[in-house]
C-alpha positions as CSV (number, residue, x, y, z in Angstrom):
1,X,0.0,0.0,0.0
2,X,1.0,3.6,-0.8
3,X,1.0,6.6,1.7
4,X,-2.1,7.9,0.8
5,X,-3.5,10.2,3.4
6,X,-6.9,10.9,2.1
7,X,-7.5,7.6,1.2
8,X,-10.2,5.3,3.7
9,X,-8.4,2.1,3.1
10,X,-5.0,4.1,4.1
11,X,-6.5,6.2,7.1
12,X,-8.5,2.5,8.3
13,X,-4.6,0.8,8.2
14,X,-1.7,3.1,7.7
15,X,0.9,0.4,9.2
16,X,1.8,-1.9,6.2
17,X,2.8,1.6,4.3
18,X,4.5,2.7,7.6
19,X,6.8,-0.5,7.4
20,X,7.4,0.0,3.5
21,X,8.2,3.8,3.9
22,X,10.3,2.6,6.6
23,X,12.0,-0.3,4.5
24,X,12.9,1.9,1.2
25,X,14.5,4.3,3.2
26,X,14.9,7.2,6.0
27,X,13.3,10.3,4.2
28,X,11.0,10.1,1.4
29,X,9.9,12.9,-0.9
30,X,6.1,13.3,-1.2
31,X,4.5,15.5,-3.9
32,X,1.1,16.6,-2.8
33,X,1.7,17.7,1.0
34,X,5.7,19.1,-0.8
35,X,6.6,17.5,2.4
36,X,9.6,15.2,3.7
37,X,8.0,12.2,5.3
38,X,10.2,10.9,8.2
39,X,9.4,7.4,9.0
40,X,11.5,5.7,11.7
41,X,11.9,5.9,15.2
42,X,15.2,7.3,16.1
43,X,15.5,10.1,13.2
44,X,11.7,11.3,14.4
45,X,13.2,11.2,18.4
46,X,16.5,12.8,17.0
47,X,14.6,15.8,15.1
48,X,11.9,16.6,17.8
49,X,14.9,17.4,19.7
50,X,17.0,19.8,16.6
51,X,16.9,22.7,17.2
52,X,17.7,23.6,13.5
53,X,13.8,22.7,13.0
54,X,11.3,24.7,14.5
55,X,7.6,25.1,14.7
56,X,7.7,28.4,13.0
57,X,10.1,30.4,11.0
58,X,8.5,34.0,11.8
59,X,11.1,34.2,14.9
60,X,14.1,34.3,12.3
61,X,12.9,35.0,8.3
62,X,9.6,36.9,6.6
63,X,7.2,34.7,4.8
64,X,9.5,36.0,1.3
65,X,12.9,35.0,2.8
66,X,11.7,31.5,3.8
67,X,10.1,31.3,0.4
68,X,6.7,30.9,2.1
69,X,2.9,32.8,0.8
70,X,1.9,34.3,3.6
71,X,-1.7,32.9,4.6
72,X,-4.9,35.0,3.0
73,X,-6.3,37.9,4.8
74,X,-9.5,35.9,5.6
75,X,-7.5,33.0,7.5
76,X,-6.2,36.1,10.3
77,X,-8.2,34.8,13.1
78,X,-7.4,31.1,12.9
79,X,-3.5,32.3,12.6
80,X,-4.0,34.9,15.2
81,X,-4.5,32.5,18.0
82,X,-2.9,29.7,16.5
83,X,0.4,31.2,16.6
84,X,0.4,32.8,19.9
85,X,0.3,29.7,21.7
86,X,3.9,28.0,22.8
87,X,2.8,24.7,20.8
88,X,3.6,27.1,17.3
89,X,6.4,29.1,18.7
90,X,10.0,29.0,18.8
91,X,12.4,30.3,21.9
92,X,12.6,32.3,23.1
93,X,9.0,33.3,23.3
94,X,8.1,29.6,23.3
95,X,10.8,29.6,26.7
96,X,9.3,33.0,28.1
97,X,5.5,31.2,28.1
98,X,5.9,27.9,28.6
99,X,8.0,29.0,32.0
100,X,4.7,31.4,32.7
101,X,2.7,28.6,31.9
102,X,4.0,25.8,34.1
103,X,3.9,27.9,37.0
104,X,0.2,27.4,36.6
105,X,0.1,24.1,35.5
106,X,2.3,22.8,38.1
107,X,2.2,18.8,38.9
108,X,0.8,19.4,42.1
109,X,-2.1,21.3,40.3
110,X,-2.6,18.4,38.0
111,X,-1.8,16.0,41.5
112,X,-4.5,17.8,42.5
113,X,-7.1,17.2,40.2
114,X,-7.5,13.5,40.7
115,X,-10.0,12.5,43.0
116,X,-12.3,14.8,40.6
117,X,-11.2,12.9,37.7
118,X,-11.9,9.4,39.0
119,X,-15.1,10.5,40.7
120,X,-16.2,12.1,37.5
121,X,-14.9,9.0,35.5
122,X,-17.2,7.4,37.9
123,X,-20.2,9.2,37.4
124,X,-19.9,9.2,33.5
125,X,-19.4,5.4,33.7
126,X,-22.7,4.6,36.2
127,X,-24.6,6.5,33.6
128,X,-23.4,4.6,30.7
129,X,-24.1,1.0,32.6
130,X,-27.6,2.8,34.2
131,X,-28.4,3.0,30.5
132,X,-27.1,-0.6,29.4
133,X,-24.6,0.8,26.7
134,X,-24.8,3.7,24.4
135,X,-21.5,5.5,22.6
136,X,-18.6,5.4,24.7
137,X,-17.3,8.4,23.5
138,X,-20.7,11.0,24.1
139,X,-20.8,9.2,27.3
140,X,-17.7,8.8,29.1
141,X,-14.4,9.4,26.8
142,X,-15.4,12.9,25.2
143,X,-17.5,14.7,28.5
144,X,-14.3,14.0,30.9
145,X,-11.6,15.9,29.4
146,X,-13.9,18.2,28.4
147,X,-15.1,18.7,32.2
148,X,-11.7,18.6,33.0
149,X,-10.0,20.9,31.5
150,X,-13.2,23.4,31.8
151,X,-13.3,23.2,35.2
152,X,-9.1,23.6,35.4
153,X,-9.7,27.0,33.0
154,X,-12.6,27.8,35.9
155,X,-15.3,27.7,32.8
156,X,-18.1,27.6,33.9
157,X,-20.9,24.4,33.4
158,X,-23.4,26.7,31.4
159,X,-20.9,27.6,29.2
160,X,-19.2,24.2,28.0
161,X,-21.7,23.5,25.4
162,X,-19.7,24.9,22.5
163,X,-16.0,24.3,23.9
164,X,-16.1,20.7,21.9
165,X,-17.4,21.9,18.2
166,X,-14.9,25.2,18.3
167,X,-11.9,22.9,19.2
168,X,-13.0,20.5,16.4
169,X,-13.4,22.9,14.2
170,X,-10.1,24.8,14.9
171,X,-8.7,21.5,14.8
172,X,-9.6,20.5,11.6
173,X,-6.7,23.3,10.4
174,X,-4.0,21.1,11.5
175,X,-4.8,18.4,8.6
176,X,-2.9,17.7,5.7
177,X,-3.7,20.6,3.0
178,X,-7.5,21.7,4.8
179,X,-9.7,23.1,2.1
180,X,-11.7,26.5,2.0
181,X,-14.8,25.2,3.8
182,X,-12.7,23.9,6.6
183,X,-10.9,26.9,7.3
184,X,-13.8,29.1,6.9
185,X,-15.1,27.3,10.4
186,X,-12.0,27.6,11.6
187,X,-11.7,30.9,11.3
188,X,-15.6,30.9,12.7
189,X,-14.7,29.2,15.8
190,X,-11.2,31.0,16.2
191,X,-13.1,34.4,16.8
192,X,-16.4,32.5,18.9
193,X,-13.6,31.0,21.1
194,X,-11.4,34.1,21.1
195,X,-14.4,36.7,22.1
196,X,-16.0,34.3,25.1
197,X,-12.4,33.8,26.7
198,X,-11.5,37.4,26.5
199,X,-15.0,38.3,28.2
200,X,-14.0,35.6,31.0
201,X,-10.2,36.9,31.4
202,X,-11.6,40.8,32.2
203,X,-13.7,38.8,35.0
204,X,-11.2,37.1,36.3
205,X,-9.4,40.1,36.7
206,X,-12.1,42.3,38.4
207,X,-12.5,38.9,40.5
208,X,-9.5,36.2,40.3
209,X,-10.6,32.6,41.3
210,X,-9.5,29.7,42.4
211,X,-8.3,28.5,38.8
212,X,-6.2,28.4,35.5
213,X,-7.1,31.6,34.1
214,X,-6.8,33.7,37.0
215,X,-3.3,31.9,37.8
216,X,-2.1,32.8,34.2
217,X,-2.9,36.4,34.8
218,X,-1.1,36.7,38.0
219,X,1.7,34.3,36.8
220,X,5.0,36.4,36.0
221,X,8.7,35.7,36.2
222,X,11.3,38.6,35.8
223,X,9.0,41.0,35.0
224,X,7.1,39.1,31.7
225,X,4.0,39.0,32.0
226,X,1.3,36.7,29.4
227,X,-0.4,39.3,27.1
228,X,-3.9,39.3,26.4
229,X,-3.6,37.0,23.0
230,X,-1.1,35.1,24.8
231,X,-3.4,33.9,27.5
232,X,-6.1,33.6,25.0
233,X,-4.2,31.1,22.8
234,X,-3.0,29.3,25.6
235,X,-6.6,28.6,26.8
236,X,-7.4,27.2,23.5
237,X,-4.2,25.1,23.3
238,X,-4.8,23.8,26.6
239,X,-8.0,22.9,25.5
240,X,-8.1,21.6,22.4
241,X,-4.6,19.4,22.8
242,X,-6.2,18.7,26.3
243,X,-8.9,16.6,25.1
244,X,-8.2,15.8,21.3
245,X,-5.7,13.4,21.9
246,X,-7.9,11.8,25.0
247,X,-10.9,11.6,23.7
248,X,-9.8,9.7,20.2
249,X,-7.1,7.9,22.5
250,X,-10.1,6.3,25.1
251,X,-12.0,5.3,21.9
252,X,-9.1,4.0,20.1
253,X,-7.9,2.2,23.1
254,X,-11.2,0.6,23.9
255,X,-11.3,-0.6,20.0
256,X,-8.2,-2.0,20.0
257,X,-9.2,-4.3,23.5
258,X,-12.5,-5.3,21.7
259,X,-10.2,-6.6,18.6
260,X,-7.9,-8.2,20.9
261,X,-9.5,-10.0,23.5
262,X,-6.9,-12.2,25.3
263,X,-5.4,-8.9,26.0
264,X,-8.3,-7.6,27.2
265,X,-9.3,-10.9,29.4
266,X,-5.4,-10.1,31.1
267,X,-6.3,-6.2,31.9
268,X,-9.8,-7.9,33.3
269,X,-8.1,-10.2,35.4
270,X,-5.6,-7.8,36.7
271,X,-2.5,-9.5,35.2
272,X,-1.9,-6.2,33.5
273,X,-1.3,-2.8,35.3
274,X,-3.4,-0.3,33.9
275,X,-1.1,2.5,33.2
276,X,0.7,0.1,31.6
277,X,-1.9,-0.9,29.4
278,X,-2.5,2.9,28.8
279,X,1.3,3.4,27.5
280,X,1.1,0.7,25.1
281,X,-2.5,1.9,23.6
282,X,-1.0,4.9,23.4
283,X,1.9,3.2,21.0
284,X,-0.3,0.5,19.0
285,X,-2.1,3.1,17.5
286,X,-1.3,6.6,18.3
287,X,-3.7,9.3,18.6
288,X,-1.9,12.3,16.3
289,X,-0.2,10.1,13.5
290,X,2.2,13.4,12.2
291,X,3.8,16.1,13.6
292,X,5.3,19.1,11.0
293,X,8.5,21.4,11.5
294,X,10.0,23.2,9.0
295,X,13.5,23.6,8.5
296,X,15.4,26.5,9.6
297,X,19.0,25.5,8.3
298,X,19.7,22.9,6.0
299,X,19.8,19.2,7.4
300,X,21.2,16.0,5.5
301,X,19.4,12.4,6.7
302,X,20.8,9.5,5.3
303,X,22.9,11.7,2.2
304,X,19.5,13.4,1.5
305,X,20.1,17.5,2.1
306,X,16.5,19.1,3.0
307,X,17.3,22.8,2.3
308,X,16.1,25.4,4.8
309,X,12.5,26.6,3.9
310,X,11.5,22.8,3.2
311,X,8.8,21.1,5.7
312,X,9.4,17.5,7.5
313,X,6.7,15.6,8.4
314,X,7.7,13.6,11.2
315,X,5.5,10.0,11.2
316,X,4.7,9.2,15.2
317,X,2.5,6.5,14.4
318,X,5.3,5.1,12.0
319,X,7.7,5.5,14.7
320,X,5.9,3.7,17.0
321,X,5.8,0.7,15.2
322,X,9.6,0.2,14.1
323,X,11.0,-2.7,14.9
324,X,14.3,-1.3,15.2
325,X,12.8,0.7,18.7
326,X,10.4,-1.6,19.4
327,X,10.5,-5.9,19.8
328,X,7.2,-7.1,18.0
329,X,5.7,-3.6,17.3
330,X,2.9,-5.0,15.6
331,X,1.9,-6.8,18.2
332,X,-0.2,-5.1,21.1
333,X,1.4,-6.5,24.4
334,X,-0.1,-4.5,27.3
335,X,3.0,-5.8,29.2
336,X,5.1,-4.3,28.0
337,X,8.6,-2.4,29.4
338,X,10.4,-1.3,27.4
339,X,8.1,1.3,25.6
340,X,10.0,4.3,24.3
341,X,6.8,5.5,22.1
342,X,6.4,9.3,21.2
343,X,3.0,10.1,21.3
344,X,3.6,12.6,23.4
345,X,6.3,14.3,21.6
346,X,10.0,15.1,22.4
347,X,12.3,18.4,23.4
348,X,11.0,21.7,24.2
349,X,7.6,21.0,22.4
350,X,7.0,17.9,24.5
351,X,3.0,17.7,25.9
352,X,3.1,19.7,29.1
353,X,-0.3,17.9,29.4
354,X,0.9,14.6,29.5
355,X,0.7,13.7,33.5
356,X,-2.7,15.0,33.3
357,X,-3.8,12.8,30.1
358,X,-2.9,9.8,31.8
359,X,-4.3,10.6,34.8
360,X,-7.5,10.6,32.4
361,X,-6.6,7.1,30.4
362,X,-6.4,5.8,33.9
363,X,-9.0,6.9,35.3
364,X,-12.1,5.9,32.6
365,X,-10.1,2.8,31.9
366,X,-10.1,2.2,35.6
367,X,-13.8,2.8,35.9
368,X,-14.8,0.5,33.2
369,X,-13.4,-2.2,34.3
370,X,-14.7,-2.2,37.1
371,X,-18.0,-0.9,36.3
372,X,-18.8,-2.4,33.3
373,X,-16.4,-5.8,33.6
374,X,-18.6,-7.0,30.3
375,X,-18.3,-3.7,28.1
376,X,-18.7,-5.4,24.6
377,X,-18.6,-4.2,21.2
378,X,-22.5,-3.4,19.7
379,X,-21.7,-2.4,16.4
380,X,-18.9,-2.1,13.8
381,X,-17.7,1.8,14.1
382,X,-16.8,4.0,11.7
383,X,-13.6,5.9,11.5
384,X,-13.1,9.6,10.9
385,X,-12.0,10.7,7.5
386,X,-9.2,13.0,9.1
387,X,-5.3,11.8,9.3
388,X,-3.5,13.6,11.2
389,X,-5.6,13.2,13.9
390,X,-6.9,9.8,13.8
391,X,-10.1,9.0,15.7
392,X,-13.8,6.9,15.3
393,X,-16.6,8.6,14.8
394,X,-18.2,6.8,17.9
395,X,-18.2,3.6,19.9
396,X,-21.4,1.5,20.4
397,X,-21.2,-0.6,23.1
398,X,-23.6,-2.4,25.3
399,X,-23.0,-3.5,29.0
């Protein structure tokens, strides 16, 4: 099978073309994306951590220099927020935030937050069994990161409705060449999103609370500060990435059990750990399948010079199955040790919401086994069309 990223047999199964991107070479040209595709383990670990690649270029050359179009007028929202978060930003404003950031979201902070998480996991899996099945991700895998991460930010209950369909619609930027119509609602959502948190910032400064936002505004080190957009954008980031990856990860992990049930029987009779289990989910089949940089000064892999102003696309879920980092890759073994997979990312850009994501994993893992120790599969699902960020569409399952 080719890579083919818009293809449904390819976005069902990308892993044979992973092994035979993987087997022809290190770095592979590909036409339609004018990308580099970077397929194994070691080069993806080794340029998450180069610093001659970077997120953005716009700390060091002008759209022209770099050899870039800038983006159209109408895309400025989407853009706006997009690149004031620390996920699209390079040092050191990526060093000045992230510092002003993590003073926020500190381990204890996240420490903090589970009881709430398992209770809530609790709750949202009671329901479910109360009900004898429905869609494991309405029900439990997409309302607790959501509440999470809400209640973290201090949003409040009334106002969570929408906080799902902006971050998927923002979201839906960050696939492989997005067309007109998706950024359109990107741009939509970008300025819905961008108007209700700067509304509940000037609150929290009249009247700080007991919670993310009001800790970002009164975060400062050496006299910096977050500006406005900055605190804006990092709301969103810690959002959207806050859930995304958990939401299509609980779903994905749950699918994979149902399609490999001595695995599943082991979890169920406690011969696995869960947060075990969690890691190697996480690896089998991982939640964002790409990650881009461009590069910022030129870079040889393998005898193959990719000349500053080109794009990499560094292949996670590829990584995570190469046998060279991995015995058996293809084979999910919830035991396992030795478990180097970077789902989570590497360097400077690596997930500062990881702690709390597995927290998450745990928890509604946790709580379905125990609640539910008969969770089966009802019904075939379908997977979303999207890539990048690879996800079902829903899980029917009945208890």
């Amino acid at each position: 099978m080719d890579f083919d990223p818009w293809s449904p047999a390819f976005v069902a199964d990308p892993y044979p073309a992973y092994a035979e991107l993987r087997a022809r070479g290190r770095v592979h040209w590909f036409e339609p994306t004018r990308q580099y595709l970077v397929p194994r383990h070691a080069d993806v670990s080794a340029l998450l951590r180069d610093r001659r690649l970077g997120r953005t270029y716009r700390h060091r050359f002008t759209h022209e220099e770099f050899g870039r179009t800038p983006p159209p007028a109408a895309h400025e929202p989407f853009h706006v927020l997009n690149d004031h978060g620390m996920l699209d930003l390079e040092p050191p404003d990526h060093t000045r935030i992230r510092r002003l950031v993590s003073k926020a979201f500190t381990p204890r902070t996240v420490e903090r937050l589970k009881p709430y998480v398992e209770r809530l996991a609790g709750e949202l899996v009671d329901a479910l069994v109360a009900e004898g099945g429905g869609d494991l991700l309405g029900a439990v895998a997409e309302p607790l990161p959501v509440a999470v991460i809400a209640e973290m930010l201090g949003i409040p209950e009334s106002d969570r409705a929408p906080l799902r369909p902006w971050s998927a619609d923002i979201c839906g930027m960050y696939e492989l060449n997005p067309g007109e119509e998706t950024a359109a609602r990107a741009v939509r959502a970008s300025d819905e999103f961008s108007a209700y948190l700067r509304q509940l910032i000037a609150e929290r400064r009249s009247a700080p609370g007991d919670d993310l936002i009001s800790a970002l505004i009164a975060a400062y080190d050496e006299g910096d500060r977050l500006s406005e957009q900055e605190m804006i954008s990092t709301c969103v980031l810690l959002l959207n990435a806050g859930h995304e990856a958990t939401v299509n990860s609980t779903v994905g992990g749950w699918w994979t059990l149902f399609r490999h049930p001595e695995q599943l029987a082991a979890l169920r009779a406690g011969d696995v750990g869960v947060p075990t289990a969690v890691e190697e989910l996480l690896r089998y089949d991982t939640p964002l399948q790409l990650f881009e940089r461009w590069v910022l000064d030129d870079i040889e892999i393998d005898g193959t010079t990719v000349p500053r102003g080109a794009e990499v696309a560094l292949l996670f879920g590829s990584a995570n199955r190469d046998t060279d980092a991995f015995d058996r890759p293809d084979t999910l073994d919830l035991s396992r040790r030795d478990n180097p997979h970077i789902s989570f990312g590497a360097g400077i850009h690596y997930c500062v919401g990881a702690p709390l994501a597995r927290i998450e994993l745990a928890a509604s893992m946790t709580a379905l086994l125990e609640r539910a120790p008969a969770l089966r599969l009802a019904k075939e699902p379908e997977r979303r069309p999207g890539f990048v960020i690879r996800g079902l569409d829903g899980l029917l399952v009945e208890v």
